[in-house]
C-alpha positions in Angstrom: -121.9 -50.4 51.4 -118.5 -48.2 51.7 -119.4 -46.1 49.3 -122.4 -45.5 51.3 -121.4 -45.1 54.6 -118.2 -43.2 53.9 -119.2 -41.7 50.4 -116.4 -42.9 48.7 -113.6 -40.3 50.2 -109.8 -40.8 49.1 -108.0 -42.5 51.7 -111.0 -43.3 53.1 -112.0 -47.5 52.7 -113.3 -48.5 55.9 -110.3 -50.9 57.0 -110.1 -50.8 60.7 -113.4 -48.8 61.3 -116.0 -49.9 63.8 -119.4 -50.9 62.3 -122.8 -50.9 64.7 -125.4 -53.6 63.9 -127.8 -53.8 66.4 -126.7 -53.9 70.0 -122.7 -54.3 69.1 -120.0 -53.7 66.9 -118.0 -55.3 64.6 -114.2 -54.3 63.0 -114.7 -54.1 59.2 -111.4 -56.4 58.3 -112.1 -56.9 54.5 -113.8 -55.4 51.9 -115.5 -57.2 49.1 -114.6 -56.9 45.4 -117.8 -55.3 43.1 -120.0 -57.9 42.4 -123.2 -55.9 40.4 -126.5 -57.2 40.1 -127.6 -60.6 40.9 -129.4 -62.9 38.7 -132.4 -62.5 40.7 -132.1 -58.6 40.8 -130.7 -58.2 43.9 -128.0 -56.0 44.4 -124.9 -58.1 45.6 -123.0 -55.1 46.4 -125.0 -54.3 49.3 -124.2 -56.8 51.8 -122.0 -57.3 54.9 -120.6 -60.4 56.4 -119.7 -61.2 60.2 -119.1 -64.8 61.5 -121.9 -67.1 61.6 -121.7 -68.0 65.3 -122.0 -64.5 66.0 -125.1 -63.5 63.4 -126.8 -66.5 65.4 -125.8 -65.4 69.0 -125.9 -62.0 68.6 -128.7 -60.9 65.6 -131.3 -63.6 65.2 -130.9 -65.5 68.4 -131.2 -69.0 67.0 -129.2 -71.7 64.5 -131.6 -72.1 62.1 -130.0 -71.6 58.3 -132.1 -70.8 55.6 -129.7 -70.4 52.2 -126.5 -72.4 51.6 -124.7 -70.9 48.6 -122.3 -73.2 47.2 -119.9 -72.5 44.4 -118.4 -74.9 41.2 -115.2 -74.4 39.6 -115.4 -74.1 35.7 -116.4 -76.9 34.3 -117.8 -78.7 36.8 -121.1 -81.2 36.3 -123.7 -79.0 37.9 -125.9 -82.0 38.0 -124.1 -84.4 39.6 -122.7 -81.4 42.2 -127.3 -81.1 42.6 -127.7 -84.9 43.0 -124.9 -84.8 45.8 -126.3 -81.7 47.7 -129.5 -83.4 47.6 -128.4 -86.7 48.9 -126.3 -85.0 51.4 -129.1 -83.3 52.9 -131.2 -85.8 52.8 -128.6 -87.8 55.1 -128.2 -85.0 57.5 -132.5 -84.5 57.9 -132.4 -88.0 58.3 -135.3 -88.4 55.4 -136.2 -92.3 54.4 -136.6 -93.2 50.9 -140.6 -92.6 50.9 -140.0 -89.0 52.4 -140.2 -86.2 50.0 -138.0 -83.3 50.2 -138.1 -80.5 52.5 -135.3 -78.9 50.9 -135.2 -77.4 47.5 -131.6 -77.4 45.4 -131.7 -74.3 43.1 -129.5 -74.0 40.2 -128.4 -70.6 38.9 -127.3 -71.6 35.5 -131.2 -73.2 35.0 -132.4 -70.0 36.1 -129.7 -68.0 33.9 -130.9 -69.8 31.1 -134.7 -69.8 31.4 -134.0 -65.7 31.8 -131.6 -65.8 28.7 -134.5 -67.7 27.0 -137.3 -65.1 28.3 -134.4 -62.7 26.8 -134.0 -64.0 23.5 -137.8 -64.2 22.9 -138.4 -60.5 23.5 -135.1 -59.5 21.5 -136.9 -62.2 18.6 -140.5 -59.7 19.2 -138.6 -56.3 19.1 -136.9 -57.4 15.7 -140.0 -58.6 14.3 -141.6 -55.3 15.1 -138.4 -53.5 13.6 -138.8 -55.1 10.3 -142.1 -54.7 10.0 -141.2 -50.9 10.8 -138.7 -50.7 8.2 -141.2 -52.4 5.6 -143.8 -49.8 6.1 -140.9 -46.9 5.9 -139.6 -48.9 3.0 -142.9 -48.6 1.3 -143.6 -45.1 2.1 -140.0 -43.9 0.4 -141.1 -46.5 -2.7 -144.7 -44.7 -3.3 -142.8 -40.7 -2.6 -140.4 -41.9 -5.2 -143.0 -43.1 -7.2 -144.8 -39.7 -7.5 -141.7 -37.8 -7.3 -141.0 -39.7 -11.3 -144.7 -38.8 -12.3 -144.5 -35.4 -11.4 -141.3 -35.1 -12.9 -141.8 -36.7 -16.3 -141.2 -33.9 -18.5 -137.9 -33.3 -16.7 -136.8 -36.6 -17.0 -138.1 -37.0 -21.0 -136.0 -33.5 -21.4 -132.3 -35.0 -20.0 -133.0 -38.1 -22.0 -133.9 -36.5 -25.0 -130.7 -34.1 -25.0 -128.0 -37.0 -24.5 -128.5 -38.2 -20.5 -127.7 -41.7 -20.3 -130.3 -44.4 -18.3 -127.7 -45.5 -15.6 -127.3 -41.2 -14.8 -131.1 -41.1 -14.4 -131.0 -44.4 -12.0 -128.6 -43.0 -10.0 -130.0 -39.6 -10.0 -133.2 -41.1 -8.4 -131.4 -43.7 -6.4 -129.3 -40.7 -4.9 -132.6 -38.8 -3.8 -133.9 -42.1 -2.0 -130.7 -42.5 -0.2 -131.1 -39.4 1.0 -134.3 -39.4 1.6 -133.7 -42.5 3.8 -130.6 -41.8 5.7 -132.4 -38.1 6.7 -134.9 -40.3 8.1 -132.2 -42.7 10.0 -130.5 -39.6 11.4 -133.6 -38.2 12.4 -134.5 -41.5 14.8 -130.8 -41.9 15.7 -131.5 -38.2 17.3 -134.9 -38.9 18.8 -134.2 -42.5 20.2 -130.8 -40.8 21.6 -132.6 -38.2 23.5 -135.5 -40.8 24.6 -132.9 -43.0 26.2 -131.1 -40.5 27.9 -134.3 -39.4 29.6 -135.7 -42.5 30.5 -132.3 -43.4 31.7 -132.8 -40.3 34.0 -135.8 -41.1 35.0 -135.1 -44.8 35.5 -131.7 -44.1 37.5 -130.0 -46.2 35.1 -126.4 -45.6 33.4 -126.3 -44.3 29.2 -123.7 -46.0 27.2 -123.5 -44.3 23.7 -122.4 -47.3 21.4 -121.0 -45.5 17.8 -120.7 -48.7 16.5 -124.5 -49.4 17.0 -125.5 -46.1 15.6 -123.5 -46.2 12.3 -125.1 -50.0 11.5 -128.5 -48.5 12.1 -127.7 -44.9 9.6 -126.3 -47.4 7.2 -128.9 -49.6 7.4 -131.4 -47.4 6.9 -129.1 -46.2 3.7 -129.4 -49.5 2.4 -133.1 -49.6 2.8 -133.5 -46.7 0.6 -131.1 -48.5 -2.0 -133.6 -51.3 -2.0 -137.0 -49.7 -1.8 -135.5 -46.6 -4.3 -134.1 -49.1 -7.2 -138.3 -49.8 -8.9 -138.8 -45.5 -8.7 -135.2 -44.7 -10.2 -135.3 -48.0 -13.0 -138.7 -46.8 -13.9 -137.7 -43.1 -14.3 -134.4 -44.5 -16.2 -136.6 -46.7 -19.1 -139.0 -44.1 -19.7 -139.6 -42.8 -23.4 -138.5 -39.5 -24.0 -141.3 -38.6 -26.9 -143.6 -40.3 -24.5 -142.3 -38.0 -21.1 -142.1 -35.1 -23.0 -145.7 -35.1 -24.1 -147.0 -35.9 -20.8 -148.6 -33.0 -18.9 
């Protein structure tokens, strides 16, 4: 709210200033550390408080409450604090034993954990979809591989007819799917860089550039060409040299 009302000028924090709500004003005498984002999506940030006599007398024009907020220190049974609210109000509405509820008793760490739950599941999905992504990629460097040694036999029967070793083939071949694969991890890195600092644009939504994220997936993508490269490169390492070099 300061930020918005006085744009956020050095020197300039509200204390003191006169505020209009409604019909009257009010002396801002505090202001209210960041908070961010509620659990429910609100933005906590963007509130103001004045005494509750005069929000009654003086905005709505009656006493009725309709959200209690109460806070636990760490540690803290939430449960039993739940059972006491709820007995409590039940006291003060003066409900009998076969009177239900007119109240409800929410509790944000229930909610924080059905949305960490609802959280978890789509992270679970968007992995599952990201292996099966690296499978198919993994397959497609294993068969380009694969016709990279057929086309190639001749040159491969001629190194290992004139003294190259198996193990130098391997990692001849294993080298090229490395490559092959880590071009293809840099190329995404790139594209899913430039998607996200769009749709952050467009969603009005801060870009954090993690290196640490991006240097797991290039060498991840690395290893996958390790793994789906090793059948290609063994294969081009074991072949027969009189064989290779009468292929056509």
């Amino acid at each position: 709210m300061r930020r918005e009302i006085y744009g956020g000028a050095v020197g300039t924090n509200g204390l003191g200033e006169y505020l209009r709500i409604k019909q009257f004003s009010c002396e801002v005498i505090g202001i209210l550390a960041s908070k961010g984002q509620a659990a429910m999506g609100n933005d906590q940030d963007d509130t103001v408080l004045v005494p509750l006599h005069t929000l009654q007398r003086r905005v709505t024009g009656n006493q009725k409450v309709a959200t209690l907020l109460v806070s636990m220190q760490d540690g803290t049974d939430s449960a039993r604090v739940k059972a006491s609210l709820t007995q409590l109000l039940r006291e003060r509405r003066k409900l009998t034993n076969a009177d239900d509820d007119n109240f409800n008793v929410l509790d944000t760490q229930q909610l924080a954990e059905t949305l960490s739950g609802t959280t978890q599941v789509m992270t679970t999905l968007l992995g599952a979809v990201a292996a099966v992504s690296l499978l198919v990629g993994g397959i497609g460097i294993m068969n380009i591989m694969l016709v990279s040694v057929t086309e190639r036999t001749r040159e491969i029967g001629l190194r290992l007819a004139i003294g190259a070793l198996e193990r130098e083939v391997l990692m001849q071949f294993l080298i090229e799917a490395v490559v092959l694969a880590a071009l293809g991890g840099l190329i995404g890195i790139v594209i899913a860089t430039g998607a996200s600092i769009l749709l952050a644009g467009v969603m009005g939504v801060p870009y954090l550039f993690n290196p640490t994220i991006n240097l797991l997936s290039f060498l991840f993508s690395a290893a996958i060409g390790v793994l789906f490269g090793y059948f290609p490169a063994r294969r081009a390492a074991r072949m027969d040299p009189i064989e290779a070099l009468r292929h056509e």
